[in-house]
PLY file of the C-alpha trace (Angstrom):
ply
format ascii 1.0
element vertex 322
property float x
property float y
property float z
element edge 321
property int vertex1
property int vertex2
end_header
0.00 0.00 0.00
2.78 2.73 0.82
4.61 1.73 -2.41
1.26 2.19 -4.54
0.69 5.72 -2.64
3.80 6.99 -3.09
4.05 5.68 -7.58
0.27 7.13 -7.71
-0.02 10.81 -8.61
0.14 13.83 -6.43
-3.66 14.22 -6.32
-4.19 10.47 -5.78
-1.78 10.51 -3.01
-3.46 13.08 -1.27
-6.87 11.62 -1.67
-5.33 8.27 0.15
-3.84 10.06 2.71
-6.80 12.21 3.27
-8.82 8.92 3.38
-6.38 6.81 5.89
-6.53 10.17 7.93
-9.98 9.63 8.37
-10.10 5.81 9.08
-7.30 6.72 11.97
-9.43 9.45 13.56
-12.52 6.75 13.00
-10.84 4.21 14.56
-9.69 6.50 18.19
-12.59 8.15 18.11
-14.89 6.37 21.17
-18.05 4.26 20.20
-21.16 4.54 21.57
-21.54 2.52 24.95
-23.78 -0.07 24.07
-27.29 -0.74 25.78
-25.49 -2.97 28.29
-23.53 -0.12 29.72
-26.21 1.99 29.41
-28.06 -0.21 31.80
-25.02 -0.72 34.41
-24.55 3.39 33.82
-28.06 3.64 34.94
-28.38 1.21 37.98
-24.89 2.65 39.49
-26.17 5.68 40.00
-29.62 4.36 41.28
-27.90 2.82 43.73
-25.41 6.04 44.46
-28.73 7.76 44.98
-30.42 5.13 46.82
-27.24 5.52 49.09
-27.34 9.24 49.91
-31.26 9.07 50.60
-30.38 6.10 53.18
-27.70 8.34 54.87
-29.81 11.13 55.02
-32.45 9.64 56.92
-29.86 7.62 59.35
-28.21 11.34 59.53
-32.04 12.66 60.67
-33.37 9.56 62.85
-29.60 9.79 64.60
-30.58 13.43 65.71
-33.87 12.54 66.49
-33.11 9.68 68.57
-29.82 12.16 70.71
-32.64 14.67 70.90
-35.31 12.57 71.89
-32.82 11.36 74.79
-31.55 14.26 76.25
-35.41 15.89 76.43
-36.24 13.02 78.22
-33.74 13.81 80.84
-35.08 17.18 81.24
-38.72 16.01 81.97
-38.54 15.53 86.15
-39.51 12.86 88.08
-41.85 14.11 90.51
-43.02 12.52 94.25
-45.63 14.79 95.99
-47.46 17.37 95.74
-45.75 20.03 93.58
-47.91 23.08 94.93
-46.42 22.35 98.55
-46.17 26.12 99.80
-45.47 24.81 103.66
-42.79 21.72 104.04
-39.11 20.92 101.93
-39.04 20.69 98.15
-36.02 18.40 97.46
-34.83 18.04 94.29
-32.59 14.91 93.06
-29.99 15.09 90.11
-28.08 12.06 89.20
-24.04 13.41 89.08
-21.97 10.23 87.80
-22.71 6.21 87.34
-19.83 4.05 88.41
-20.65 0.30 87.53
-17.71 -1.04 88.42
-18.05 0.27 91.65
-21.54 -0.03 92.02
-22.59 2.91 92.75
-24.55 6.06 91.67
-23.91 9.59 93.13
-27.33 11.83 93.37
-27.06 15.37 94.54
-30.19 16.77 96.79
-30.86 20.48 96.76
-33.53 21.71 99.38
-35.92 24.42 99.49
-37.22 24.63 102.76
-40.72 26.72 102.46
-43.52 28.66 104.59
-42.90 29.02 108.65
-39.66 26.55 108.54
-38.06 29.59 107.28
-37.45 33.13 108.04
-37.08 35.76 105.22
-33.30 35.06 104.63
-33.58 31.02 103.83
-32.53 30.54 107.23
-33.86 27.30 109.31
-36.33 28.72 111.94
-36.41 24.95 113.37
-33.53 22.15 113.12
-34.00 20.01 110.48
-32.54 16.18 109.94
-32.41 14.24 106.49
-33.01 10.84 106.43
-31.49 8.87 103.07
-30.68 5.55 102.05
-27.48 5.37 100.65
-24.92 2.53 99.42
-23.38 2.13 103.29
-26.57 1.93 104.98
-28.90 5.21 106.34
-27.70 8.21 106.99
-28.42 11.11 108.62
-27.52 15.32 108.26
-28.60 17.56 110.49
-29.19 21.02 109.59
-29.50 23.31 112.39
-31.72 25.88 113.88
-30.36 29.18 111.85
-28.92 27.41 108.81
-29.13 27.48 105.48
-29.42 23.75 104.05
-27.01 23.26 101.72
-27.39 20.32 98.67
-25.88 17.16 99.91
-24.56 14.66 97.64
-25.89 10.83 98.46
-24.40 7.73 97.34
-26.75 4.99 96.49
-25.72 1.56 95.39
-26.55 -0.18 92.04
-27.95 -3.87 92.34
-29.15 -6.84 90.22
-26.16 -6.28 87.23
-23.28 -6.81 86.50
-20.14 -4.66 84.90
-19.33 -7.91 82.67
-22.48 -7.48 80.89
-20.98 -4.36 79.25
-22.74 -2.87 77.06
-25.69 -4.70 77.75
-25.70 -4.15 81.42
-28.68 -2.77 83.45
-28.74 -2.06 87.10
-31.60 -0.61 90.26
-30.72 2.04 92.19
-33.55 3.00 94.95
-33.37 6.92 96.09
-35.38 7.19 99.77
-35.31 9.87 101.67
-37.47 11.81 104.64
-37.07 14.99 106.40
-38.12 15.53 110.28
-37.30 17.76 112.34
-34.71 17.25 115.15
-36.30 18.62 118.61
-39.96 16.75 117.71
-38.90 13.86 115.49
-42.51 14.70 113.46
-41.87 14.32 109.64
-41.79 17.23 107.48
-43.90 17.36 104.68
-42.08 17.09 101.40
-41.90 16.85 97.35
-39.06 14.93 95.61
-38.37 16.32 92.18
-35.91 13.49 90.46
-33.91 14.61 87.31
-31.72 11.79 85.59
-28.94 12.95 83.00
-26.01 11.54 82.99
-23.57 11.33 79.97
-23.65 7.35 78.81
-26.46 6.16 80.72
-30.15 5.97 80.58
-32.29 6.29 83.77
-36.25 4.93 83.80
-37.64 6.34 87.12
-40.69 4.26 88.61
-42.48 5.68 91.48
-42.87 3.10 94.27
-44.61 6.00 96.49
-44.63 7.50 99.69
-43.49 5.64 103.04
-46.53 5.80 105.72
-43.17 8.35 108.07
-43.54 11.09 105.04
-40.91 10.07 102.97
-40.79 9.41 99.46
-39.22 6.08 97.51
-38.24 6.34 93.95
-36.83 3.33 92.07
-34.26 3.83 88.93
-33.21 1.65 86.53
-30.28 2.55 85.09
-28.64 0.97 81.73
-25.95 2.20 79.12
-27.14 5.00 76.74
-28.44 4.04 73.07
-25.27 5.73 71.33
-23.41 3.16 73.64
-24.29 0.30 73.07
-24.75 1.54 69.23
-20.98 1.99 69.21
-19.94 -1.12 70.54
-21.63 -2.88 68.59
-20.77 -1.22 65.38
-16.87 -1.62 66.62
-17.87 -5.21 67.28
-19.15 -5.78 63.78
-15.87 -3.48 62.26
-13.70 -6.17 63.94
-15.36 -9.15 62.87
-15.75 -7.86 59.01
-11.74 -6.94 59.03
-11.04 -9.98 60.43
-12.82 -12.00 57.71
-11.35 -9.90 55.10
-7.80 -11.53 56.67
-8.92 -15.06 56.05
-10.48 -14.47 52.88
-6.50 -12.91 51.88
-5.00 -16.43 54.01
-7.37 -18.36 52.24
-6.54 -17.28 48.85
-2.52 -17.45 49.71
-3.12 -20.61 50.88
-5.60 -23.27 48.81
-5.22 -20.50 45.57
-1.47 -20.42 45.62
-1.88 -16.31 45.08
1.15 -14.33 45.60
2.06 -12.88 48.95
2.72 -9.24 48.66
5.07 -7.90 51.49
2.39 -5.55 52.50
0.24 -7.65 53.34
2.01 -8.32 56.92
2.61 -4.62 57.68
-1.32 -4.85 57.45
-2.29 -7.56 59.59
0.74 -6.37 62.41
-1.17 -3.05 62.45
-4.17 -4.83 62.81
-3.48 -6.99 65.75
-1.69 -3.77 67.66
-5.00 -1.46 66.11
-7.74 -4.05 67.91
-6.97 -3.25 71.72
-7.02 0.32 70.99
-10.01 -0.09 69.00
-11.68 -1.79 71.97
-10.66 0.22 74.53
-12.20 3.24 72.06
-15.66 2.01 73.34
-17.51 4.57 75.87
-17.04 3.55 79.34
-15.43 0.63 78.83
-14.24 -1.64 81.57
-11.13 -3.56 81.78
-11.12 -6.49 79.35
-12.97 -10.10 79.96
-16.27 -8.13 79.23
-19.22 -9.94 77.03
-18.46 -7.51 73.60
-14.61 -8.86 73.97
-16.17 -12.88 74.02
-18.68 -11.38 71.08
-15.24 -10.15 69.06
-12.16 -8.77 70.51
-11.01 -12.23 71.77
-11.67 -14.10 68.44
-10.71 -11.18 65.91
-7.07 -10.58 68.10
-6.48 -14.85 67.76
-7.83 -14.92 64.02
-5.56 -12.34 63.04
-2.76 -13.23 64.95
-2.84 -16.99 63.35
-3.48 -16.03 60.19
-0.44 -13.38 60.79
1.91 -16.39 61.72
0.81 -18.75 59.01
1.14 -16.55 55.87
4.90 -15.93 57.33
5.50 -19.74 57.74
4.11 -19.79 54.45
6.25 -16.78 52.77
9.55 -18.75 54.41
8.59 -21.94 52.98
7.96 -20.77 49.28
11.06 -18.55 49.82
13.13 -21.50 50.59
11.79 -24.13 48.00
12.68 -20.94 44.98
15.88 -20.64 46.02
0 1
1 2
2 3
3 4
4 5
5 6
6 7
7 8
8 9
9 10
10 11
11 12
12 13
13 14
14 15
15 16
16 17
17 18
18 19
19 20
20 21
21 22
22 23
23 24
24 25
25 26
26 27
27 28
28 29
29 30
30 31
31 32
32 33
33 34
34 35
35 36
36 37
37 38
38 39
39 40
40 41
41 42
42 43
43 44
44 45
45 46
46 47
47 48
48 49
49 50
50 51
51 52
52 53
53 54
54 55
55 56
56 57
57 58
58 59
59 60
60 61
61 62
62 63
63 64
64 65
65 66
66 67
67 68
68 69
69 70
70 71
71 72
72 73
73 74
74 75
75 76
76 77
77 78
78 79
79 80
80 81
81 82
82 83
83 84
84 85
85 86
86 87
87 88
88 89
89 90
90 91
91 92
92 93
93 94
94 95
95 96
96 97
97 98
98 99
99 100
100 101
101 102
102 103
103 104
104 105
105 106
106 107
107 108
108 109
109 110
110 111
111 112
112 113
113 114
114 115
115 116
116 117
117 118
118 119
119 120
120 121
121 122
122 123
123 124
124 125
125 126
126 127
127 128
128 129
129 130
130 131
131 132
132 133
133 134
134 135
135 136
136 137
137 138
138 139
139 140
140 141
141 142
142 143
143 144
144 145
145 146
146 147
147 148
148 149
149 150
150 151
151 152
152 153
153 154
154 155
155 156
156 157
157 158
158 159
159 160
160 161
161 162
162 163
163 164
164 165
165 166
166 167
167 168
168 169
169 170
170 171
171 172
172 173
173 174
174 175
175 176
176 177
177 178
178 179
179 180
180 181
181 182
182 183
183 184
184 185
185 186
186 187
187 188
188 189
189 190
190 191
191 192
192 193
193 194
194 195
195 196
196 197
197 198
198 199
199 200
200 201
201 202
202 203
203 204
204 205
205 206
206 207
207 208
208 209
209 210
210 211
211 212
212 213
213 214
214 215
215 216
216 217
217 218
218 219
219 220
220 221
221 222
222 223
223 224
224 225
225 226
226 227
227 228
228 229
229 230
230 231
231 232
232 233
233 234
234 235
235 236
236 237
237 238
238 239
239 240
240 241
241 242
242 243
243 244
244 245
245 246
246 247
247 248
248 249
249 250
250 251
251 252
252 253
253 254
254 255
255 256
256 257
257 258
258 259
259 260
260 261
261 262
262 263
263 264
264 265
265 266
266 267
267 268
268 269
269 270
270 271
271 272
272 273
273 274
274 275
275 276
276 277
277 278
278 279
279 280
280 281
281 282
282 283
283 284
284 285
285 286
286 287
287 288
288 289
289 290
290 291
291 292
292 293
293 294
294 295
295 296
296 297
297 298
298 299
299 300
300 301
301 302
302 303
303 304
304 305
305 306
306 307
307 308
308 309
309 310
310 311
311 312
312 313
313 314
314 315
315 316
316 317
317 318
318 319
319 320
320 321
């Protein structure tokens, strides 16, 4: 073909190179994507927007749920009559949650009303509080003259267990009375309970009044819902990288694939990344809790084998090539 292009004359030459131009350009320029393609093209970015709908509504129903929670905290928990104009209006706010210690720390702020006071807050008869706390009762005495100042009570948390984490639940039972010291009569009283306390989530039950004047309240208490939505999101995290590294140990293995030296700079990050991933969890107690039997344990010894076999592996195919 060159050597009949180039004994052709100068107009026929032309016309084949104009012509071979043409086929070129033809042949890079792109073709039309087919109907199949069209079809993928189309369901890709269905599913892109299918995507971004879904995380917009988890985005909303996650801000409902946090705001949801946190207004129920504010709603109080009331025992007694609220209009009480001559007696003690205590109110209860929960101030930390230590399950490992069993406990729960409630602060009680009084606001002594009517003739127990004169017009500077002060304590025109001697007042004692009565409360149930984690060591046994106890009593304070406020004197004649006073000003009673919030006292913080600790009550203890029964029927769980820390292990449980983050499924745990506990009872806590706030009881308290106020008398006065010279007559030993009880005082009447209200009991306003508020519960809000970062990483747990109270249910107050009213049991009633006691037949002396004072006031029982029973609390459960368990972890929050963005706790235990955490942990078990970490949980799942561990467990799907963790079958990712026997899917790679599988195909090394049975497949005969090719063992790329990243690969273990991967899996030692992974089995140093797992504790600290673990210990990322809100609250968490020290390890041998039930979300470490549900993944931590298994994911740290799945990795960690599969770790030491693809190196026994790497020596042996090292040593049989050379």
């Amino acid at each position: 073909m060159p050597g009949a292009i180039e004994s052709a004359g100068p107009d026929q030459r032309h016309l084949a190179r104009v012509v071979t131009d043409h086929r070129m350009a033809d042949e890079r320029a792109p073709s039309p994507p087919s109907p199949a393609a069209r079809s993928r093209r189309g369901l890709l970015a269905l599913g892109l927007l299918l995507a971004a709908i879904g995380v917009g509504v988890a985005y909303a129903l996650t801000l409902s749920s946090f705001s949801d929670e946190t207004s129920a905290h504010k709603t109080p928990f009331v025992v007694g009559d609220p209009a009480l104009t001559n007696g003690v209006a205590l109110e209860g706010k929960s101030l930390a949650v230590d399950p490992a210690a069993e406990t729960a720390t409630i602060r009680l702020s009084f606001a002594p009303k009517g003739p127990l006071v004169d017009p500077e807050d002060r304590l025109r008869h001697p007042l004692t509080l009565l409360a149930e706390t984690a060591t046994g009762p106890v009593a304070k005495t406020f004197n004649e003259g006073e000003v009673m100042r919030p006292e913080s009570v600790t009550l203890a948390l029964t029927n769980g267990f820390v292990a449980n984490y983050p499924f745990d639940r506990y009872q806590a039972a706030l009881d308290v009375l106020i008398t006065r010291s010279d007559t030993g009569q009880a005082v009447p009283s209200v009991l306003d309970v508020f519960a809000a306390t970062h990483g747990f989530s109270f249910s107050l039950r009213r049991e009633g009044s006691d037949k002396d004047g004072g006031h029982f309240v029973s609390i459960n208490v368990r972890r929050s819902a963005a706790t235990r939505f955490f942990s078990l999101f970490l949980i799942v995290t561990m467990w799907a990288l963790t079958l990712g590294v026997l899917g790679v140990l599988v195909r090394v293995v049975l497949l005969g694939r090719l063992i790329q030296f990243p690969v273990f700079t991967f899996l030692a990050a992974l089995l140093f990344a797992f504790p600290a991933v673990r210990n990322a969890q809100p609250n968490a107690p020290p390890i041998g809790v039930r979300s470490d039997y549900l993944s931590f344990f298994w994911c740290e010894a799945l990795v960690a084998v599969s770790l030491i076999a693809l190196l026994g592996v790497w020596l042996a195919r090292r040593r049989y090539d050379a």
